[in-house]
C-alpha positions in Angstrom: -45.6 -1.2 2.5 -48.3 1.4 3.2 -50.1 1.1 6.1 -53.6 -0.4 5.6 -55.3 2.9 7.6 -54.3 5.0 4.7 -56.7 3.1 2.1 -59.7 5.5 2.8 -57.0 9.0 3.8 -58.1 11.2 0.5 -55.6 13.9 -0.7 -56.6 16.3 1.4 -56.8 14.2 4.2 -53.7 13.8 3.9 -52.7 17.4 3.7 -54.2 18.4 6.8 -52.4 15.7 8.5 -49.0 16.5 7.2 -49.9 20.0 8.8 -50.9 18.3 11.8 -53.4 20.5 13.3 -53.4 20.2 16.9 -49.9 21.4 17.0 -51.3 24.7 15.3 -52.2 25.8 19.3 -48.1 26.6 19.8 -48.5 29.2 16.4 -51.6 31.0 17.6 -50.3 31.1 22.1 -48.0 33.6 21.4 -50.1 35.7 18.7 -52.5 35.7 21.4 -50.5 37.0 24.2 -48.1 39.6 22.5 -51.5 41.0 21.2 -53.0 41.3 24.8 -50.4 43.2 26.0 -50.3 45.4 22.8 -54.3 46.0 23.8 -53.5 47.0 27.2 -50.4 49.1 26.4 -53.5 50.7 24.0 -50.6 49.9 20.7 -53.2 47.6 19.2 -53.2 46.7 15.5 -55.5 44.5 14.2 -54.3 44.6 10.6 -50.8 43.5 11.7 -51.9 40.9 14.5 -54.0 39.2 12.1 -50.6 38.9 9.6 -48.3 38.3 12.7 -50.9 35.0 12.8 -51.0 34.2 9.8 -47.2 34.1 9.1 -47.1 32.1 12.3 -49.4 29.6 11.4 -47.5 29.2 7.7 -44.0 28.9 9.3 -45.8 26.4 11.8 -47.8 24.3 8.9 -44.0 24.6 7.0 -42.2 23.4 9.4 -44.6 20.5 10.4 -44.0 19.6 6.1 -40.3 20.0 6.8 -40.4 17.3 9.8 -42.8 15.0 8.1 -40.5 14.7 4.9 -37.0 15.0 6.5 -37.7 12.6 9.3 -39.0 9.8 6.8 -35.5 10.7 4.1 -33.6 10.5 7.3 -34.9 7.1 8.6 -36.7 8.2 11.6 -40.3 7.9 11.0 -40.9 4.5 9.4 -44.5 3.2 8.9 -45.1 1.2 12.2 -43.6 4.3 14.3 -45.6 4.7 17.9 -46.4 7.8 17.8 -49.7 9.3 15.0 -49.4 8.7 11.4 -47.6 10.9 8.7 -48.0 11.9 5.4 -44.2 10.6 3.8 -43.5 8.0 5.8 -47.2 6.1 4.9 -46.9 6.9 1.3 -49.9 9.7 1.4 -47.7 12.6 -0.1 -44.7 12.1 -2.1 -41.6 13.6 -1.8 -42.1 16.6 -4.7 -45.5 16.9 -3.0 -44.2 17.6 0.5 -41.5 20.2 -1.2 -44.1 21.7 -3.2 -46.2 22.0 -0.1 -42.8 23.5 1.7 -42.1 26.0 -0.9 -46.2 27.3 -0.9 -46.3 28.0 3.1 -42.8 29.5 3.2 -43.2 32.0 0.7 -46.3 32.6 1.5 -45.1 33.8 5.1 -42.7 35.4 3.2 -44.6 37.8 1.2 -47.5 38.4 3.9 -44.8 39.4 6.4 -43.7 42.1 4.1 -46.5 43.7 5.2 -45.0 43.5 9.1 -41.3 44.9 7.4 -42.9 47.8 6.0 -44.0 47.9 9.8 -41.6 47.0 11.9 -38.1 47.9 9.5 -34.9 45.2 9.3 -35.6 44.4 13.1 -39.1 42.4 11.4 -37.1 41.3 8.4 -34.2 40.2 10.4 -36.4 37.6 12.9 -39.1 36.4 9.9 -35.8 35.3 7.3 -34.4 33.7 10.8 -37.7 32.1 11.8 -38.3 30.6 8.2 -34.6 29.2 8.2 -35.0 27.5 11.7 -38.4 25.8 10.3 -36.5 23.9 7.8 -33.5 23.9 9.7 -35.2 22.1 12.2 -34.7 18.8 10.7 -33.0 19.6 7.3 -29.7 20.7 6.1 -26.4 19.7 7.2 -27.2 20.7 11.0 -30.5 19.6 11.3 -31.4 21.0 15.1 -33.5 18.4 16.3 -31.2 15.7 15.6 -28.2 17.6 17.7 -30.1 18.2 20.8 -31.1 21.9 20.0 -34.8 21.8 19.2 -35.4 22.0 22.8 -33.9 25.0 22.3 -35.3 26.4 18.9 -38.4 25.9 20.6 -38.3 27.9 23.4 -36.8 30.6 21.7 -39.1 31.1 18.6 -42.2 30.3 19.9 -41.3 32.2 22.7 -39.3 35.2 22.7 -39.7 35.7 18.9 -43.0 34.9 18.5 -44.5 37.0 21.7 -42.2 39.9 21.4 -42.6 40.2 17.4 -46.1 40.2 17.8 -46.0 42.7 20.1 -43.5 44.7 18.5 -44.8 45.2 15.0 -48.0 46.6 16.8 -45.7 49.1 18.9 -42.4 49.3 17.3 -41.1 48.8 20.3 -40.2 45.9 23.3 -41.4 45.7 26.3 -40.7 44.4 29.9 -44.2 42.6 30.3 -43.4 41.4 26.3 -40.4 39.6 27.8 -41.6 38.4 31.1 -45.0 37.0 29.1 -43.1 35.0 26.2 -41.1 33.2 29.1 -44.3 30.4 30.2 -45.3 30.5 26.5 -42.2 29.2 25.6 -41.7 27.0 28.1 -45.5 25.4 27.7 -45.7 24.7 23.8 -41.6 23.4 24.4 -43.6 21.0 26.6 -45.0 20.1 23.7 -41.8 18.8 21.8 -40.7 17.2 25.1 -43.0 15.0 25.5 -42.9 13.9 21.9 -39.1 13.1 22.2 -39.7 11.6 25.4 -42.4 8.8 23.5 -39.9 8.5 20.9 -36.7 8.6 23.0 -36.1 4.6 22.0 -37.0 4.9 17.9 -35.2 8.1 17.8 -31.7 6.5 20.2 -32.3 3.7 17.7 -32.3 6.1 14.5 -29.6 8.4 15.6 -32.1 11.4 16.6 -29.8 12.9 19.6 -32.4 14.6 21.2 -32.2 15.9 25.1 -34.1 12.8 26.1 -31.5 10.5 24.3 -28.8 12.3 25.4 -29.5 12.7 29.4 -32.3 9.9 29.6 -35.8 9.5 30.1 -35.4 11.0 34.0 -34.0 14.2 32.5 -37.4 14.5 30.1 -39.5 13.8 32.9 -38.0 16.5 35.1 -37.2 19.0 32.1 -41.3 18.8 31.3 -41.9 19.2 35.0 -39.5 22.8 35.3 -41.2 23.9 32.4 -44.2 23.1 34.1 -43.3 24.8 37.0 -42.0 27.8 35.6 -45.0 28.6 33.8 -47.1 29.5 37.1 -43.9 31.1 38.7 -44.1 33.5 36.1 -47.5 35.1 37.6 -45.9 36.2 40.4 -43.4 37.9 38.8 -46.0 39.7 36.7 -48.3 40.7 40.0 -45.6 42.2 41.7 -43.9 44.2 39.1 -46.6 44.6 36.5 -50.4 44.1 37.7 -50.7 43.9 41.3 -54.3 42.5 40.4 -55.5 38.7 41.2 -57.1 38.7 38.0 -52.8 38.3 36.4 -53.5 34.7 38.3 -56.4 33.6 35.7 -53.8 30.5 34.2 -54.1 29.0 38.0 -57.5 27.6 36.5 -55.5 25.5 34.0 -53.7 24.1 37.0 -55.6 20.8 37.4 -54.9 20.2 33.9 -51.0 21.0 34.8 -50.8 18.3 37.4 -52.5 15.5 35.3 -49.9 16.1 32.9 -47.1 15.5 35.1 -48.6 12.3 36.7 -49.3 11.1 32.8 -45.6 11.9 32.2 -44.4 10.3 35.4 -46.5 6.9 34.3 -47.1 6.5 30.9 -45.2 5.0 28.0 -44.9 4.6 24.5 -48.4 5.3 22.8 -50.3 6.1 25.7 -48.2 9.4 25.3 -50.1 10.4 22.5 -52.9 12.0 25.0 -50.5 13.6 26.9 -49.1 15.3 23.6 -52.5 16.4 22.6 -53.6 17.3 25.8 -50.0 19.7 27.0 -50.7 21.6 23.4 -54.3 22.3 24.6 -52.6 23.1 27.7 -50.9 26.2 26.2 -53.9 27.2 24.8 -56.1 27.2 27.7 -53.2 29.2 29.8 -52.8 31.7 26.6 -56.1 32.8 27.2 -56.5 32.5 30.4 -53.4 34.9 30.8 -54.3 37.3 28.2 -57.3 37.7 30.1 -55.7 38.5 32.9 -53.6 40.8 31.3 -56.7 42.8 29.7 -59.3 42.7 32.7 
């Protein structure tokens, strides 16, 4: 049955929710950052940032179109799920829709990151072809990584270390120590992101065989895991002031701290639905840090 909400949902309505734009924030964070530190390293290329974002946003967009179709074929989003709507599982797309839709942002990404190749060599080649098979990996295939306790993982390394470090690299052809030390809290704040999505969904997903880290080492663990990477985040400043900037300016994300610590007390109390503002909320979390630090990075 289709749920009554998606009576007025037009077509593309119902694309731009299958793409589900406020998770587009953990595409554009690391952009953002591996770009500020190209700027300050004066490496700067605006040609190949502005592809570096775009093929992030396309494997981002795919990969949401991947988790949207493969959850529903695999039984885990069903129509009265807690968490916000999607496209399969309320009927809005079909399946040769959704793979259509698939097949348009991947190769897309493809094709524009040729651009970043003819940059960057087989190093560029090497982490785009990976970074498009994680996407569908992610929840397709015969190991889908988010149903075997790895998108945790996946996370925190593409959005991460590939994501800030390519950026940065197809601008300077080479990688950096600040590169590294800078992709650590973007990681670990748009991985925030998945946690506390498995953390609302840690009972439908036990119940539909979804091992995630919350299912596998309980809801304690996902509490404490969000507050590391939580904790981590602002660590990282201090590292970068003493070996990088010794200027207070590095300590801009400090300002999104507030923010920080209502997330953890939402965490620590809420359930179920109610974790839906937290989920929005943590992704504009990263964001506000991304350009907090970048700022600090440039000033």
């Amino acid at each position: 049955m289709i749920n009554t909400q998606t009576n007025t949902i037009s077509k593309f309505e119902a694309w731009i929710l299958a793409s589900r734009p406020r998770t587009l924030a953990a595409a554009i964070v690391p952009v953002v950052i591996g770009s500020s530190i190209a700027i300050h390293d004066d490496v700067f290329k605006p040609v190949a940032a502005i592809i570096a974002l775009l093929c992030s946003l396309l494997i981002q967009i795919g990969t949401n179109l991947v988790n949207d179709l493969y959850d529903f074929l695999r039984g885990s989003d069903k129509n009265d799920r807690i968490g916000p709507l999607r496209a399969s599982a309320s009927g809005l797309l079909s399946k040769q829709e959704m793979n259509a839709g698939i097949y348009i942002s991947f190769g897309l990404c493809f094709l524009l990151g040729m651009y970043l190749v003819n940059i960057g060599g087989p190093f560029i080649l090497f982490i785009g072809v990976i970074s498009i098979v994680a996407g569908i990996a992610y929840t397709a295939g015969p190991f889908p990584l988010a149903y075997k306790g790895l998108g945790d993982i996946a996370v925190f390394l593409f959005f991460g270390f590939v994501g800030t470090i390519g950026t940065y690299y197809v601008q300077s052809n080479t990688i950096s120590a600040l590169s590294f030390w800078a992709s650590v809290p973007v990681g670990a704040l748009i991985t925030n992101i998945l946690v506390v999505n498995n953390y609302r969904d840690r009972e439908e997903d036990c119940s539909n065989g979804k091992h995630t880290l919350v299912v596998i080492f309980g809801e304690t663990f996902g509490r404490m895991q969000y507050l590391f990477f939580m904790i981590i985040s602002y660590a990282i400043l201090f590292v970068v002031y003493f070996t990088f900037k010794k200027s207070l300016v590095i300590f801009l994300p400090l300002l999104s701290l507030p923010l920080s610590i209502k997330l953890v007390k939402m965490i620590f109390t809420l359930r179920g639905s109610e974790l839906n503002k937290t989920l929005e909320l943590t992704a504009k979390l990263s964001a506000l840090y991304a350009f907090l630090f970048a700022a600090g990075i440039l000033l």
